[in-house]
Backbone as CSV, one residue per row, in Angstrom:
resi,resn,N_x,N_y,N_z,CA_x,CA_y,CA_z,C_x,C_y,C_z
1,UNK,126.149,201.547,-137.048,127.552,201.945,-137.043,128.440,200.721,-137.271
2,UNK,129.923,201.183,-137.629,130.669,199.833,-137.518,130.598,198.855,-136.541
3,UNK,131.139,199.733,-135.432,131.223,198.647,-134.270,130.055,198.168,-134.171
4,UNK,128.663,198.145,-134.360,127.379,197.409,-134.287,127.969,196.372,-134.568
5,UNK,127.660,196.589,-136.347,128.094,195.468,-137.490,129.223,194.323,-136.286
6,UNK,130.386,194.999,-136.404,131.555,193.882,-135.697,131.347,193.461,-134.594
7,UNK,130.124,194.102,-133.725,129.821,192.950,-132.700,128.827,192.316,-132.693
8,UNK,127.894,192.441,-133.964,126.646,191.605,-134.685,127.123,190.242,-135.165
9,UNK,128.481,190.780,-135.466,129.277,189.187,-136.337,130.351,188.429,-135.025
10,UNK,130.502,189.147,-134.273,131.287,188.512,-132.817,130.070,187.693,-132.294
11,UNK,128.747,188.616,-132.390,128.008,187.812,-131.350,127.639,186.479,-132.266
12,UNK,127.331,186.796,-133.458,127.133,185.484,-134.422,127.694,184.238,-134.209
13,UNK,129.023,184.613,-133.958,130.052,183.301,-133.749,130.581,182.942,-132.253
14,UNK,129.622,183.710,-131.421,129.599,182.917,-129.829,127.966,182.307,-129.910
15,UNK,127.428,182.665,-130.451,125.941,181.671,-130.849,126.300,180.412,-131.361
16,UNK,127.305,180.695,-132.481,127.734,179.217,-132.857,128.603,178.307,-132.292
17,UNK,129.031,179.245,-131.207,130.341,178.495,-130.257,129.201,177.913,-129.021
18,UNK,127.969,178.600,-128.589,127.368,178.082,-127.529,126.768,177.111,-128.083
19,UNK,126.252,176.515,-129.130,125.072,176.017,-129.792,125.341,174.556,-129.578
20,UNK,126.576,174.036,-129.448,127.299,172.841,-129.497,126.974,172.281,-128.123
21,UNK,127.047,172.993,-126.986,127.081,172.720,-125.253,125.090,172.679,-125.187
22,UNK,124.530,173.514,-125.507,123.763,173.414,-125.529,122.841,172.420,-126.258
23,UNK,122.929,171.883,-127.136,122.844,170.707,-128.180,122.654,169.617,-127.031
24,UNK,124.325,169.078,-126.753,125.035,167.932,-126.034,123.802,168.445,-124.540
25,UNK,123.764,168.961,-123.844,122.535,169.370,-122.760,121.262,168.606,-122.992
26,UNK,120.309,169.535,-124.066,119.224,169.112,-124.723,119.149,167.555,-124.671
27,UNK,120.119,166.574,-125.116,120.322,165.627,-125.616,120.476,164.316,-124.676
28,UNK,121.551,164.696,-123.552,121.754,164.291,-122.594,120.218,164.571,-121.659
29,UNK,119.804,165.127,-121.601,118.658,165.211,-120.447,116.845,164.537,-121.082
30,UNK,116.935,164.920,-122.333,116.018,163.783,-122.799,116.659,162.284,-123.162
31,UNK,117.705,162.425,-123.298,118.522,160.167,-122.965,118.001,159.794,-121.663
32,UNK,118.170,160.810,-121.030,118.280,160.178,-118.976,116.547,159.854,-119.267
33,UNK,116.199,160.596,-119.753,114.463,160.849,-119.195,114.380,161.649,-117.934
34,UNK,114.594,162.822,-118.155,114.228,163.897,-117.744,112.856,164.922,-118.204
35,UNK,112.056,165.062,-116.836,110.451,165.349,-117.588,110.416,166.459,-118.985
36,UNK,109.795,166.302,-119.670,109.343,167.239,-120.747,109.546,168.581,-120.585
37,UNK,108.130,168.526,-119.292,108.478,169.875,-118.789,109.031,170.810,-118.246
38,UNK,110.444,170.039,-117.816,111.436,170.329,-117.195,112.676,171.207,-118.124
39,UNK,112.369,170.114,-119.587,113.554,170.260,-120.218,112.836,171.174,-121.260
40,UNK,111.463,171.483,-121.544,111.125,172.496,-122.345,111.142,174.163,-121.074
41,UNK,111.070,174.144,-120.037,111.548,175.190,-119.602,112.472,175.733,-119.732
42,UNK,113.929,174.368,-119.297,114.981,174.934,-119.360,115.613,175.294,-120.753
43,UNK,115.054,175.107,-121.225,115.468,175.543,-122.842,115.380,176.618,-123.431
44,UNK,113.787,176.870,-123.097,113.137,178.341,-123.701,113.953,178.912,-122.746
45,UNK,114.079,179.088,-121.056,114.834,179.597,-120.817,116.497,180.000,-120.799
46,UNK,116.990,178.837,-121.711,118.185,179.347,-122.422,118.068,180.174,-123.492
47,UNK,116.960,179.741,-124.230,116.323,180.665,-125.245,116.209,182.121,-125.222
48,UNK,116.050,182.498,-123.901,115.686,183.897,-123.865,116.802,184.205,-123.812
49,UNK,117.816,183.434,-122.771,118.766,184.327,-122.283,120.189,184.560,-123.412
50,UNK,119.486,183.498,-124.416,120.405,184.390,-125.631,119.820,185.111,-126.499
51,UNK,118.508,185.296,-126.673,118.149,186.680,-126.725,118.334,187.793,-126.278
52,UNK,118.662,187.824,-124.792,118.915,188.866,-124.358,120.386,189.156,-124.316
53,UNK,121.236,188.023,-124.967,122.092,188.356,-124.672,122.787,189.010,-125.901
54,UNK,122.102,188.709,-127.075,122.416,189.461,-128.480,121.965,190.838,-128.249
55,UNK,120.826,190.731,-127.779,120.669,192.298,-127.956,121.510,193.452,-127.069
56,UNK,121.702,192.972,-125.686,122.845,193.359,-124.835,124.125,193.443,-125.782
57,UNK,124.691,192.197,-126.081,126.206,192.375,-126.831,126.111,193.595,-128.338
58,UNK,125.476,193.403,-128.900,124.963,194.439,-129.916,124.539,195.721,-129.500
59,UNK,123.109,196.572,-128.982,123.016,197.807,-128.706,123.509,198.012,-127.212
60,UNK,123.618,197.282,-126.650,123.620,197.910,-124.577,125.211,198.171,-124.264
61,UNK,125.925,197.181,-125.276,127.482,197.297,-124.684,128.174,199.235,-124.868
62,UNK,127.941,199.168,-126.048,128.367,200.961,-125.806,128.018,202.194,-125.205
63,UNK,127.272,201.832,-124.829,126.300,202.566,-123.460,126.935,202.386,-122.475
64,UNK,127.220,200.914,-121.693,127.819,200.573,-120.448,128.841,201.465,-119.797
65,UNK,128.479,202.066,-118.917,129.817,202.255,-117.892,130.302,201.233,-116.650
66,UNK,131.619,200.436,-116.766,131.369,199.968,-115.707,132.266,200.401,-114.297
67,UNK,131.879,200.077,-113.267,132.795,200.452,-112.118,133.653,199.801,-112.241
68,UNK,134.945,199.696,-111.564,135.955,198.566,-111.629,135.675,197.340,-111.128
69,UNK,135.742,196.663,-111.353,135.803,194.818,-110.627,134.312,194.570,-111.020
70,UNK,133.467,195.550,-111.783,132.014,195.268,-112.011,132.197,194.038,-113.293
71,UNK,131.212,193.046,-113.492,131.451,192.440,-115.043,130.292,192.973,-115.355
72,UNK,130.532,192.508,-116.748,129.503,193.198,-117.862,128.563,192.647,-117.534
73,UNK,127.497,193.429,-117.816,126.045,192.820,-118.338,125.763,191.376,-118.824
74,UNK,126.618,191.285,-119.865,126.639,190.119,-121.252,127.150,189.242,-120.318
75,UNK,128.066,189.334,-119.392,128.856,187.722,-118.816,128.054,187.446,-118.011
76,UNK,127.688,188.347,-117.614,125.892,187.865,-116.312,125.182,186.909,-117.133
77,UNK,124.986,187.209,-118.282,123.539,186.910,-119.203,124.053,185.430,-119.651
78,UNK,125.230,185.165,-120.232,126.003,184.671,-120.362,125.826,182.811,-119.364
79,UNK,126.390,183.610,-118.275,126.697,182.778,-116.982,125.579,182.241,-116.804
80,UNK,123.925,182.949,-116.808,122.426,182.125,-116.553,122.447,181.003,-117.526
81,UNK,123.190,181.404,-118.693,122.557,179.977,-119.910,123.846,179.300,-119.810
82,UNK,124.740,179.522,-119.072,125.481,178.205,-119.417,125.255,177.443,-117.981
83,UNK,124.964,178.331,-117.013,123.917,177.447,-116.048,122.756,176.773,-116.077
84,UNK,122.290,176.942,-117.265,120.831,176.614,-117.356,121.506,174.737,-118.040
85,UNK,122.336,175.312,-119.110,122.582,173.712,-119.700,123.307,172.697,-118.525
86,UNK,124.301,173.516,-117.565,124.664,173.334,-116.701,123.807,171.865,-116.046
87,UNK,122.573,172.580,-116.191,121.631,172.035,-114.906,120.856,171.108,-115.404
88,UNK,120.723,171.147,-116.610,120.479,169.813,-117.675,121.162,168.894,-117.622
89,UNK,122.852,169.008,-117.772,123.453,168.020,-117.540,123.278,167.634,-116.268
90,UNK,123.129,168.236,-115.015,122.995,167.694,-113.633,121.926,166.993,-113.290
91,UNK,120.797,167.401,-113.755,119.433,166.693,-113.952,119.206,165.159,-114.542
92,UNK,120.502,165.327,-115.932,120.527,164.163,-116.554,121.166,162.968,-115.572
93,UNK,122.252,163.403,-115.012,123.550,162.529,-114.434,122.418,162.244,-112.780
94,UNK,121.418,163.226,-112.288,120.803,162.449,-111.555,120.044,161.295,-111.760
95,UNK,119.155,161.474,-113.098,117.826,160.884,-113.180,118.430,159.248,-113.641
96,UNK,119.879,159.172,-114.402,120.405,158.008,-114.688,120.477,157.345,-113.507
């Protein structure tokens, strides 16, 4: 349907708006020397959670009912990966 399409291309360009924070994360936490395996977790696990979060913003949003004061799905999904880089940078600013 339309609205798919227009929130296939919304979500397109918050992928490209997150991609930048997430980058500067990645980057910052292997400078500090932060373990491998630390920073390949937290990654894939940003990884997923913008997977899940395309597919949420694309098929799940028109479905949603929400209660009042409820947030969406997507800002939940949202909120884990910008916590996740979050915690990269915190990891980094410790290990320095």
């Amino acid at each position: 349907t339309r609205g798919r399409l227009l929130r296939a291309e919304a979500c397109s360009a918050n992928g490209f708006e997150a991609l930048p924070l997430f980058a500067a994360a990645v980057t910052a936490g292997n400078s500090a020397g932060v373990s491998a395996f630390t920073m390949n977790v937290l990654s894939l696990s940003w990884l997923a959670s913008r997977v899940l979060y395309i597919f949420v913003y694309i098929w799940y949003q028109e479905t949603e009912k929400l209660a009042p004061g409820q947030a969406p799905l997507r800002f939940k999904i949202w909120s884990v990966g910008a916590m996740l880089c979050m915690s990269m940078f915190v990891l980094a600013g410790l290990k320095s």
